[in-house]
N, CA, C and O atoms as a CHARMM CRD file, in Angstrom:
* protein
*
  312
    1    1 UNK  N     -3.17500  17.19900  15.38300 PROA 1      0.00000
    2    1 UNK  CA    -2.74200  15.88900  14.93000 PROA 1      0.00000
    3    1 UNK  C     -2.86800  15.82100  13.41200 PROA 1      0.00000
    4    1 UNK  O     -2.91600  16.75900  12.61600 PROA 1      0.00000
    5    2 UNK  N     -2.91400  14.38200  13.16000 PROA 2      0.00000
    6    2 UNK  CA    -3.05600  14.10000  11.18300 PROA 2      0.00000
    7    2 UNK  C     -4.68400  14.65000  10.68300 PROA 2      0.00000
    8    2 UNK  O     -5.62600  14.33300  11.40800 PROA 2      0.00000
    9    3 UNK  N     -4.81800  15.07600  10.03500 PROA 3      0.00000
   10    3 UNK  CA    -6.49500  14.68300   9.18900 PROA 3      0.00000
   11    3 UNK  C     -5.87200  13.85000   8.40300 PROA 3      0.00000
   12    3 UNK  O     -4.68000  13.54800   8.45400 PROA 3      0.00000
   13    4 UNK  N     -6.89400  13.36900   7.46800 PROA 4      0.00000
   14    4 UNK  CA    -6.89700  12.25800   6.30600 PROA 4      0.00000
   15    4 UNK  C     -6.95300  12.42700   5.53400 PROA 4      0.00000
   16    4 UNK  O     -6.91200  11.51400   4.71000 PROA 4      0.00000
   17    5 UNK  N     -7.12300  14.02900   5.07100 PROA 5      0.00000
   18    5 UNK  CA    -7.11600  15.13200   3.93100 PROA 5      0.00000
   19    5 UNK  C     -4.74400  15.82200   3.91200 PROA 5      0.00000
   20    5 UNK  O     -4.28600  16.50100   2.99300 PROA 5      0.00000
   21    6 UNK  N     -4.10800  15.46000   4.82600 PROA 6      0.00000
   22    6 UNK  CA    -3.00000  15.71400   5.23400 PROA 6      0.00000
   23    6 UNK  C     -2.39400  15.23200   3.70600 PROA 6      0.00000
   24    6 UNK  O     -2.63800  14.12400   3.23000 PROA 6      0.00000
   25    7 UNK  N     -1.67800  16.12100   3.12400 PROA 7      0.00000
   26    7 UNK  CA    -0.57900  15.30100   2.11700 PROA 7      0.00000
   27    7 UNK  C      0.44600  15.09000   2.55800 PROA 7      0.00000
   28    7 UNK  O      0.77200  15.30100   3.72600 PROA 7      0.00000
   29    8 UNK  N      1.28800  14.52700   1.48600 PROA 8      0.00000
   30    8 UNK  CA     2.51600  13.40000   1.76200 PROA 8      0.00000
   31    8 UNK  C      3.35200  13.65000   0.39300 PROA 8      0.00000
   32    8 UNK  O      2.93100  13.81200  -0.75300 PROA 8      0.00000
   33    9 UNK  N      4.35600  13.63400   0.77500 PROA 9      0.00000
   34    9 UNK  CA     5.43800  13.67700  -0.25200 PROA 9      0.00000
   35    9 UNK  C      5.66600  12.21400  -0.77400 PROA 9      0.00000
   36    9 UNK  O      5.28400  11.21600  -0.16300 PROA 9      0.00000
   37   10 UNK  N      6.23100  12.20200  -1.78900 PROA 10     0.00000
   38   10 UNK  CA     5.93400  10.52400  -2.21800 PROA 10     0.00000
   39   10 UNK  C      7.06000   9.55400  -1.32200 PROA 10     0.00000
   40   10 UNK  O      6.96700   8.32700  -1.27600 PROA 10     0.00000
   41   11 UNK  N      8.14100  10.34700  -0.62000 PROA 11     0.00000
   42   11 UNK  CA     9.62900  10.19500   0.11200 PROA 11     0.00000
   43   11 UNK  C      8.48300  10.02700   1.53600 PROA 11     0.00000
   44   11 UNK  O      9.28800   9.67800   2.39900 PROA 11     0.00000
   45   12 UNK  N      7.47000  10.06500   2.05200 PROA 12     0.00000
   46   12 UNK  CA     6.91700  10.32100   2.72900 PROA 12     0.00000
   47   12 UNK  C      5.71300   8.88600   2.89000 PROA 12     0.00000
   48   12 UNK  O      5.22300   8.21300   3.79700 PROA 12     0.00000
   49   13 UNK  N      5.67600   8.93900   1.96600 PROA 13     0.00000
   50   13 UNK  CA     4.61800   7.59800   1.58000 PROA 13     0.00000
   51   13 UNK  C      5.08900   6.36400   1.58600 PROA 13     0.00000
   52   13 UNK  O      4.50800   5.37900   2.04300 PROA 13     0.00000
   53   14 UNK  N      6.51300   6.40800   0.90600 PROA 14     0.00000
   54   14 UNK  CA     6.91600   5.45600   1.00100 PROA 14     0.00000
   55   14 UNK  C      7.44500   4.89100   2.06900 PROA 14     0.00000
   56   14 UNK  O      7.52800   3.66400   2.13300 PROA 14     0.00000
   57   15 UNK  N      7.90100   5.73100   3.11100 PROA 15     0.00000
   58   15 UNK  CA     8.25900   5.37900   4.34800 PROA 15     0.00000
   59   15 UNK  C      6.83300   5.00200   5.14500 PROA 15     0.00000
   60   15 UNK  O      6.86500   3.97900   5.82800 PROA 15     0.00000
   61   16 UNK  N      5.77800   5.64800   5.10600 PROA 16     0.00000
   62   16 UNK  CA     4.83300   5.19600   5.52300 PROA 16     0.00000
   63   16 UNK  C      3.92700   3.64800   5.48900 PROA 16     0.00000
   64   16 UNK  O      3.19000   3.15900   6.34600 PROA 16     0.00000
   65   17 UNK  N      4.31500   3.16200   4.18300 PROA 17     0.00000
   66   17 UNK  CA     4.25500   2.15300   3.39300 PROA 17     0.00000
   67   17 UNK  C      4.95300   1.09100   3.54500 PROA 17     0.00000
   68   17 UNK  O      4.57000  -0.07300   3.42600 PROA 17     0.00000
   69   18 UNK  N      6.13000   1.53300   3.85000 PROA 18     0.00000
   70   18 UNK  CA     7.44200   0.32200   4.22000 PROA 18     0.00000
   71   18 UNK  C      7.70300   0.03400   2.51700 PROA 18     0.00000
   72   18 UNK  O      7.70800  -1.10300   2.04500 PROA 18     0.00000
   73   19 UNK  N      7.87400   1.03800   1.86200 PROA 19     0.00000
   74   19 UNK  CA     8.08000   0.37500   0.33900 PROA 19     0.00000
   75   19 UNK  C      9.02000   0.98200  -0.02400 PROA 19     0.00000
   76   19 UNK  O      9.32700   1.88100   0.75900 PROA 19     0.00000
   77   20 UNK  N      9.78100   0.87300  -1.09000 PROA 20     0.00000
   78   20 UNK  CA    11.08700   1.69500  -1.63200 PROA 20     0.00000
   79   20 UNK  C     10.21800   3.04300  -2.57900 PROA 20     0.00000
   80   20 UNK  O      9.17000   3.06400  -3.22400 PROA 20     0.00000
   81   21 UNK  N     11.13000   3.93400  -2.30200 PROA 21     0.00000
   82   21 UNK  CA    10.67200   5.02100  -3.86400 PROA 21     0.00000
   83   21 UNK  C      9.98800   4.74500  -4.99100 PROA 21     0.00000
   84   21 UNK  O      8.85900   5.05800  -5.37100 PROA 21     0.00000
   85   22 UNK  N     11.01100   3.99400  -5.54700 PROA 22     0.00000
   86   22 UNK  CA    10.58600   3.37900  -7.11500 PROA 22     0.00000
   87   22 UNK  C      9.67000   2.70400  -6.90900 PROA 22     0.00000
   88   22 UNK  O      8.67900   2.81700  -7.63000 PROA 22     0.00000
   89   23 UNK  N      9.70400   1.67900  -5.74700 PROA 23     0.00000
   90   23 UNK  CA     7.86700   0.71400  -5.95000 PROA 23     0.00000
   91   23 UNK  C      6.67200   2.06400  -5.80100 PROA 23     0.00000
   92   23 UNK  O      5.66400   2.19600  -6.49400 PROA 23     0.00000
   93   24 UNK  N      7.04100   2.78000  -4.92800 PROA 24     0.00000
   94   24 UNK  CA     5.79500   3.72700  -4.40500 PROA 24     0.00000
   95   24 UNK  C      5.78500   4.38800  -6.39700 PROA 24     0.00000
   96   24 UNK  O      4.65300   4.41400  -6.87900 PROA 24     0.00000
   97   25 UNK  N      6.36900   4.61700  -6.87800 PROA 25     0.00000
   98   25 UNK  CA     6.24700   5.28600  -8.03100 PROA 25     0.00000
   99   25 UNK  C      5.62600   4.92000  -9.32000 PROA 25     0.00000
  100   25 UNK  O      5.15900   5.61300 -10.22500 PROA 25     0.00000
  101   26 UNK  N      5.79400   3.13600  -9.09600 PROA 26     0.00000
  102   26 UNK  CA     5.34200   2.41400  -9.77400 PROA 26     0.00000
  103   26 UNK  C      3.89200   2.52600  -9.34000 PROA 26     0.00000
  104   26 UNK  O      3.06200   2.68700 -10.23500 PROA 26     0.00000
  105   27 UNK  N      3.45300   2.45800  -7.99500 PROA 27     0.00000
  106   27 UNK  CA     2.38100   2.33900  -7.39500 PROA 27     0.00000
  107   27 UNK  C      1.76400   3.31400  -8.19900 PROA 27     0.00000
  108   27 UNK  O      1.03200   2.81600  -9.05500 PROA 27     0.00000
  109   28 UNK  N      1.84400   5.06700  -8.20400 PROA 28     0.00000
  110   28 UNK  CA     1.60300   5.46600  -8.54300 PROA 28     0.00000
  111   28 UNK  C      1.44100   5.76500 -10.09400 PROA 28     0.00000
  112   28 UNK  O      0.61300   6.64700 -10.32200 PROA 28     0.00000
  113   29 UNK  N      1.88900   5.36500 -10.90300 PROA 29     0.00000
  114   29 UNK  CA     2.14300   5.31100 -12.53100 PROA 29     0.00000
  115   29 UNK  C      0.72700   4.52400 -12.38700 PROA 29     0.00000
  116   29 UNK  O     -0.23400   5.24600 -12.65200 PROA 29     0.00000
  117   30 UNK  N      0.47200   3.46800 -12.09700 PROA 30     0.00000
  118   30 UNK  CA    -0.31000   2.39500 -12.27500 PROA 30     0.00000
  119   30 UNK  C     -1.85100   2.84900 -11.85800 PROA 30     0.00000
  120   30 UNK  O     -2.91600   2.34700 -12.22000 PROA 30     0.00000
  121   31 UNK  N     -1.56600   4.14800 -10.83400 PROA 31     0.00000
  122   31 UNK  CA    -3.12800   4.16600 -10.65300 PROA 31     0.00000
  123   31 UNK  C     -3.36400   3.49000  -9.37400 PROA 31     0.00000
  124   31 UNK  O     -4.52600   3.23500  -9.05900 PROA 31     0.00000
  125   32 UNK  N     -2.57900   3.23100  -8.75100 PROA 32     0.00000
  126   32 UNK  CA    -3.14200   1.92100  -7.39100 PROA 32     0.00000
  127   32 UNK  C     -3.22100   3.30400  -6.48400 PROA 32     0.00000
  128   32 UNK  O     -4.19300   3.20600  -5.73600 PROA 32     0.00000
  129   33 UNK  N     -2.58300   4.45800  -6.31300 PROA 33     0.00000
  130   33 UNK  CA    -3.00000   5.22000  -5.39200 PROA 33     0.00000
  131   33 UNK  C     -3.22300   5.98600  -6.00600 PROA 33     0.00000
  132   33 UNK  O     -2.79600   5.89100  -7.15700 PROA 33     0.00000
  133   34 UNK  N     -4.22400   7.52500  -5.53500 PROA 34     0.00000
  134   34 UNK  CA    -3.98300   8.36300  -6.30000 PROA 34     0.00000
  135   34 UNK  C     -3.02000   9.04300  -5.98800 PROA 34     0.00000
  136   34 UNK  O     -2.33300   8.61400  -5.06000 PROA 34     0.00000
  137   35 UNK  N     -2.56000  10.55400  -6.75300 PROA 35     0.00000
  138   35 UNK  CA    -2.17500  11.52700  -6.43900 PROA 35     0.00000
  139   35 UNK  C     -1.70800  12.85400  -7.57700 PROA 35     0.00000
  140   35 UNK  O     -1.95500  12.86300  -8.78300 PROA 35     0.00000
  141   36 UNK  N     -1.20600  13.58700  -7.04100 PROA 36     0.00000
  142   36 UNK  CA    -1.65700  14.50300  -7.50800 PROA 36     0.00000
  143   36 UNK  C     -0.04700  15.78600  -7.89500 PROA 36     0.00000
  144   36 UNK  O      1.02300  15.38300  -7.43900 PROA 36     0.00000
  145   37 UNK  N     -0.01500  17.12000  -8.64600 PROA 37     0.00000
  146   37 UNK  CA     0.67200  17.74000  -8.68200 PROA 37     0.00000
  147   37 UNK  C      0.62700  19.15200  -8.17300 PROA 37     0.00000
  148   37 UNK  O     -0.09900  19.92300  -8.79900 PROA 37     0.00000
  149   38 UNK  N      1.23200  19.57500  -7.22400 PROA 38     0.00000
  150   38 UNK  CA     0.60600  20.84400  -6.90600 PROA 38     0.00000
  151   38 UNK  C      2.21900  21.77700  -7.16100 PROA 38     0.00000
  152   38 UNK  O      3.11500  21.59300  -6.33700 PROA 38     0.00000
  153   39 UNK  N      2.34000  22.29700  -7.79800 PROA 39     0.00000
  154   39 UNK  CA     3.21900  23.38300  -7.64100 PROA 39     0.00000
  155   39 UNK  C      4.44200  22.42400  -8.31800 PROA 39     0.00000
  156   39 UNK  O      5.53900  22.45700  -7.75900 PROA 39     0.00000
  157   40 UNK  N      4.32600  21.87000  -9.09500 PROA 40     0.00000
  158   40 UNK  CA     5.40600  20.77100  -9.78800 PROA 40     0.00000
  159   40 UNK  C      5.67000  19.72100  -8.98300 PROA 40     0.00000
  160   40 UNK  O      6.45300  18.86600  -9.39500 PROA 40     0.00000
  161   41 UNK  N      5.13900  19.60500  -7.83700 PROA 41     0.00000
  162   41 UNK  CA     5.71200  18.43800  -7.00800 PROA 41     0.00000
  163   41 UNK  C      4.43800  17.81800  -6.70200 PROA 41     0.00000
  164   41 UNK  O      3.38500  18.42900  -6.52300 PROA 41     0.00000
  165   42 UNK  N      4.65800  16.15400  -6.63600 PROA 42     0.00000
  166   42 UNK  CA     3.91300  14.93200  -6.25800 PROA 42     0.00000
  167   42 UNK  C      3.37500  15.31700  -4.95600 PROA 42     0.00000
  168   42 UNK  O      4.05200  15.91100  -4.11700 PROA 42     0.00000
  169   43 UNK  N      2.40900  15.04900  -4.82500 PROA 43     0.00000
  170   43 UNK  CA     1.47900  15.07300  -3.41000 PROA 43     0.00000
  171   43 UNK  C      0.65600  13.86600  -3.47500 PROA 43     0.00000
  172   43 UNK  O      0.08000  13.59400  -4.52800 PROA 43     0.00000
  173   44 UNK  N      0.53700  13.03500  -2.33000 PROA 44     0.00000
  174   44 UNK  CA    -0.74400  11.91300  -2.20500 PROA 44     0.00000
  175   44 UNK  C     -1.42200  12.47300  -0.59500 PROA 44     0.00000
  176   44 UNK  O     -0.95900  13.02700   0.40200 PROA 44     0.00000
  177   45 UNK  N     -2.91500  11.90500  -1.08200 PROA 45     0.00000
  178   45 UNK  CA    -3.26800  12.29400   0.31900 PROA 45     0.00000
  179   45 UNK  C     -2.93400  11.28600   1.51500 PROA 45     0.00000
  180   45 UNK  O     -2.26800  10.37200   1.02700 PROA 45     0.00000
  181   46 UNK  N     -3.09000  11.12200   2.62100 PROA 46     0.00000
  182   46 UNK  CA    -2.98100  10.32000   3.85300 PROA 46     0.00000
  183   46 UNK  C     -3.73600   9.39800   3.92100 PROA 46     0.00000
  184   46 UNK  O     -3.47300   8.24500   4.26400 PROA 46     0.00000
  185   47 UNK  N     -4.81700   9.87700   3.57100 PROA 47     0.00000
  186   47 UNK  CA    -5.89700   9.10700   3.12900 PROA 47     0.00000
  187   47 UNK  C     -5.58900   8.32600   2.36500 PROA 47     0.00000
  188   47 UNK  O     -5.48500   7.24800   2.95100 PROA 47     0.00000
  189   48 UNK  N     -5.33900   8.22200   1.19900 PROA 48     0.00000
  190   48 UNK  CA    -5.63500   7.18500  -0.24700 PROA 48     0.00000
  191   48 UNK  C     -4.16500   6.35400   0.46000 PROA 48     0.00000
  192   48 UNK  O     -4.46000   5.16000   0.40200 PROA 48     0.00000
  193   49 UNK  N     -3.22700   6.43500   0.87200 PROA 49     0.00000
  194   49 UNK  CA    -1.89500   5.85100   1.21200 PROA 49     0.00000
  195   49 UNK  C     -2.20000   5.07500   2.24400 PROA 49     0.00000
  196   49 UNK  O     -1.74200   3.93200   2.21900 PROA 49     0.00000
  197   50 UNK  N     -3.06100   5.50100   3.43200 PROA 50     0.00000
  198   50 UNK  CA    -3.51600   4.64200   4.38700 PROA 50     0.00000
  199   50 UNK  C     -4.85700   3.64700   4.20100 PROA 50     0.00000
  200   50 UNK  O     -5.24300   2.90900   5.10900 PROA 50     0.00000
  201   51 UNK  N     -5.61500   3.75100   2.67700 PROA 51     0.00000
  202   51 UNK  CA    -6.32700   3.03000   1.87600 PROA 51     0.00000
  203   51 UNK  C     -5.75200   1.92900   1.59600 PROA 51     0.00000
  204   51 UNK  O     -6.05400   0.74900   1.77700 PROA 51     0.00000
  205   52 UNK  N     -4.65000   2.59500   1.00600 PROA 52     0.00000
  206   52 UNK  CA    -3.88200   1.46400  -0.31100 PROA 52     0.00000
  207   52 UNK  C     -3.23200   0.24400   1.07400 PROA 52     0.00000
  208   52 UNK  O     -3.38200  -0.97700   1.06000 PROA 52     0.00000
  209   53 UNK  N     -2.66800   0.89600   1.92700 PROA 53     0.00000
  210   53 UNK  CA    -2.32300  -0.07200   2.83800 PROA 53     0.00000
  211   53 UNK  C     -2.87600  -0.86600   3.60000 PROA 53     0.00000
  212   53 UNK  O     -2.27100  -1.80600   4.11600 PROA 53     0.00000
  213   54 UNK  N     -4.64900  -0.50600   3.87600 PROA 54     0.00000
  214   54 UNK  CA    -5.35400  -1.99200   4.23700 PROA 54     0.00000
  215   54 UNK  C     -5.46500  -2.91100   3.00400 PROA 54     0.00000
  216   54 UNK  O     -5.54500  -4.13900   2.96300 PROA 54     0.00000
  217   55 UNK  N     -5.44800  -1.82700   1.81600 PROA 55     0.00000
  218   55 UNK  CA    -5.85100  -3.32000   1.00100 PROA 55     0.00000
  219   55 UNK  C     -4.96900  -3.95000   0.53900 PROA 55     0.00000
  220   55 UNK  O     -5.22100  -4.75700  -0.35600 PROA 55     0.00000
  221   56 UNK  N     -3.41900  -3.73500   1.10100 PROA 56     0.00000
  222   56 UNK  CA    -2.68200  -4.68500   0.73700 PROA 56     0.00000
  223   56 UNK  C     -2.30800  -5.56000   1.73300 PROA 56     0.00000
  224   56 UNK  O     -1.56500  -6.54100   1.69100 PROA 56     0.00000
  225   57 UNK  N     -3.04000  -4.97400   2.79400 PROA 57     0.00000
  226   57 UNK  CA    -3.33000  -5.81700   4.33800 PROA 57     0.00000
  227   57 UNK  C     -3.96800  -7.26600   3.99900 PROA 57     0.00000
  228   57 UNK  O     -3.65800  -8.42800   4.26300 PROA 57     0.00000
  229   58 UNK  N     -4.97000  -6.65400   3.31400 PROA 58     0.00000
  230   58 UNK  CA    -6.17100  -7.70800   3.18200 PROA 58     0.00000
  231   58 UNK  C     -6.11200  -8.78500   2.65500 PROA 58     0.00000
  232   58 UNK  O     -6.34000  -9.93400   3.03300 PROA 58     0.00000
  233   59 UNK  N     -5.60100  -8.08100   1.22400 PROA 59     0.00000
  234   59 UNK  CA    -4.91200  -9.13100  -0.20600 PROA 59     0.00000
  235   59 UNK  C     -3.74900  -9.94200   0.70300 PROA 59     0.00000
  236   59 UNK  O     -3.91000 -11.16000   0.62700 PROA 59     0.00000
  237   60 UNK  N     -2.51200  -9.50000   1.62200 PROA 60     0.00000
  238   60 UNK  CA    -1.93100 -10.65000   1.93300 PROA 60     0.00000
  239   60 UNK  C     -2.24800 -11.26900   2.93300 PROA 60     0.00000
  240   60 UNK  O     -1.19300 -11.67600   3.42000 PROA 60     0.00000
  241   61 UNK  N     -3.36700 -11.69500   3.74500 PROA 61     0.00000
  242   61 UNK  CA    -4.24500 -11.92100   5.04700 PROA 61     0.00000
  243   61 UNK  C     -4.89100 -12.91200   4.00100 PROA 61     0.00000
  244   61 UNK  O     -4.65300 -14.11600   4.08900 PROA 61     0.00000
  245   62 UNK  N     -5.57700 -12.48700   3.16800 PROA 62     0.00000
  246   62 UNK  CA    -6.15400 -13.20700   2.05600 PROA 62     0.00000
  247   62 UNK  C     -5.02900 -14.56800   1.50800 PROA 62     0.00000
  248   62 UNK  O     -5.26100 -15.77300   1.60900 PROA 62     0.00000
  249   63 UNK  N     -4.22000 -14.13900   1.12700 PROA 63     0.00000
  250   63 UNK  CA    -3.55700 -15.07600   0.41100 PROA 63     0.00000
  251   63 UNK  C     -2.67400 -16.15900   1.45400 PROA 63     0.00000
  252   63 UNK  O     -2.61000 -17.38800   1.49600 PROA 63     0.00000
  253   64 UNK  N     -2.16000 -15.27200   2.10900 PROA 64     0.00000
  254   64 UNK  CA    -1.46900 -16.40000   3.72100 PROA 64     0.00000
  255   64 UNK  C     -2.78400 -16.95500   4.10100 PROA 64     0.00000
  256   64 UNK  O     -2.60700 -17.31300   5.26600 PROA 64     0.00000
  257   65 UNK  N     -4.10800 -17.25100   3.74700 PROA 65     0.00000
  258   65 UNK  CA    -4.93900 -18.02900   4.78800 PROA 65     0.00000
  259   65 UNK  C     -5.50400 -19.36400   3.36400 PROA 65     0.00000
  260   65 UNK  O     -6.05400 -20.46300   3.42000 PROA 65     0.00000
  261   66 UNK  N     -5.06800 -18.62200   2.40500 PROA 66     0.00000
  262   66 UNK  CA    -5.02600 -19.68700   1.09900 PROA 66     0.00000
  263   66 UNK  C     -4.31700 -20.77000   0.93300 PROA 66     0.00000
  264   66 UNK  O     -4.75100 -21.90900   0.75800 PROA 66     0.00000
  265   67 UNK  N     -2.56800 -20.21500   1.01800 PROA 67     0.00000
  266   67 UNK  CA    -1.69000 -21.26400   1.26700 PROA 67     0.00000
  267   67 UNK  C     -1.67600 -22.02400   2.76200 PROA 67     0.00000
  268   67 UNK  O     -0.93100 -22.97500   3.00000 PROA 67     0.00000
  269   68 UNK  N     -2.68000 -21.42100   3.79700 PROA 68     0.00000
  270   68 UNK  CA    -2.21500 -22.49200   4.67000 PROA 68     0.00000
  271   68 UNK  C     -3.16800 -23.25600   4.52100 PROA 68     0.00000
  272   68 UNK  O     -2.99000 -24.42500   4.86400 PROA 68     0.00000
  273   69 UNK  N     -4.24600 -22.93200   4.06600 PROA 69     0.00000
  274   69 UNK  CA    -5.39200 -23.63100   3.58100 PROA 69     0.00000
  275   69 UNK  C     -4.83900 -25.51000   2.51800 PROA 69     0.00000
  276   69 UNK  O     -4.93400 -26.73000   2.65300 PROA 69     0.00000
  277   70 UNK  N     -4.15100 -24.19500   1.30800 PROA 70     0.00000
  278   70 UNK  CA    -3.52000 -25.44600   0.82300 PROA 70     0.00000
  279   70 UNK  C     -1.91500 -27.04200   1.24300 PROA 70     0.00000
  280   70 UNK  O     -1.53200 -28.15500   0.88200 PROA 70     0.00000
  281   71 UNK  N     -1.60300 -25.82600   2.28900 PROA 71     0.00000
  282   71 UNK  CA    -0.79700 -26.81700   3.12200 PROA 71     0.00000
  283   71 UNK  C     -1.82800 -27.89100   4.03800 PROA 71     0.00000
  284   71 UNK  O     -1.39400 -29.04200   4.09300 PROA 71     0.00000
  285   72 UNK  N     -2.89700 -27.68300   4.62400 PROA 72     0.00000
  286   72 UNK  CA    -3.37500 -28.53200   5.58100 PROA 72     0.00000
  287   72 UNK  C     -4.11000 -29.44600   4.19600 PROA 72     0.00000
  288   72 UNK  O     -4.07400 -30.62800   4.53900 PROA 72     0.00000
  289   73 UNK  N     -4.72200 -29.33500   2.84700 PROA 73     0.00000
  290   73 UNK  CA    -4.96600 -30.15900   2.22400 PROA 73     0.00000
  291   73 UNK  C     -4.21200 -31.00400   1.74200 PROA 73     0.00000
  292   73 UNK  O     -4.61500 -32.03600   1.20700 PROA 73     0.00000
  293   74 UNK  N     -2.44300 -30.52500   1.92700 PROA 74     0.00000
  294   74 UNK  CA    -1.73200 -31.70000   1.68100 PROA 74     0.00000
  295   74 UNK  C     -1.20900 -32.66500   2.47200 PROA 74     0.00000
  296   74 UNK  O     -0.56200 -33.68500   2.23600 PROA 74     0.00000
  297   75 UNK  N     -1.62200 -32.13600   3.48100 PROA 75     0.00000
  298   75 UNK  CA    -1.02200 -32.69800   4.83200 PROA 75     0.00000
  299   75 UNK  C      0.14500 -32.49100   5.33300 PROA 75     0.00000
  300   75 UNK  O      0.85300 -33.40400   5.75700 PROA 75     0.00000
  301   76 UNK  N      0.62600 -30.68000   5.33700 PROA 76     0.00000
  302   76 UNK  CA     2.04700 -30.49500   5.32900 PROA 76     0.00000
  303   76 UNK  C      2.47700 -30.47400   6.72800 PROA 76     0.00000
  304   76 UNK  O      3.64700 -30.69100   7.04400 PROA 76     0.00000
  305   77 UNK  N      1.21200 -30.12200   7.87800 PROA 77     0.00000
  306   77 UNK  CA     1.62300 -30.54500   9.75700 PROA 77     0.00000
  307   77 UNK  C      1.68500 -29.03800   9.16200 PROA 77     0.00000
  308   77 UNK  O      2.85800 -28.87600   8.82400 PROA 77     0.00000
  309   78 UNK  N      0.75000 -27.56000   8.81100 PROA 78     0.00000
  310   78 UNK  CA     0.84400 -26.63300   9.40200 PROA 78     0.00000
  311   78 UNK  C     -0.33700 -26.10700   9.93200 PROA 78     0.00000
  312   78 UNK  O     -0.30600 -25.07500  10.60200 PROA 78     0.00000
């Protein structure tokens, strides 16, 4: 099966991700995942990609429980 040590092509990540190329690339420029160069080509591990994706789990779990938060303080009936 997978280990969590498994790399990923960045065409690979991003499908994993549900994100386009260019965002995954941006992702990466920025430092939000790591990764790495082996032989001239981009590699991320399985690991850090299946990282990055709880915590963007979290952050929007986080933020959808904010706005409904702020809908029931206005009294929006959600």
């Amino acid at each position: 099966m997978f280990s969590p040590d498994d790399e990923l092509t960045p065409g690979q990540a991003a499908d994993l991700l549900n994100v386009s190329r260019s965002y995954l690339d941006r992702l990466l420029e920025q430092g939000d995942i790591p990764a790495r160069n082996r032989g001239g080509q981009c590699r991320l591990r399985l690991r850090d990609a299946l990282e990055y994706k709880a915590r963007s789990q979290r952050q929007r779990a986080r933020c959808l429980d904010a706005l409904a938060a702020q809908a029931q303080d206005l009294g929006m009936g959600y």
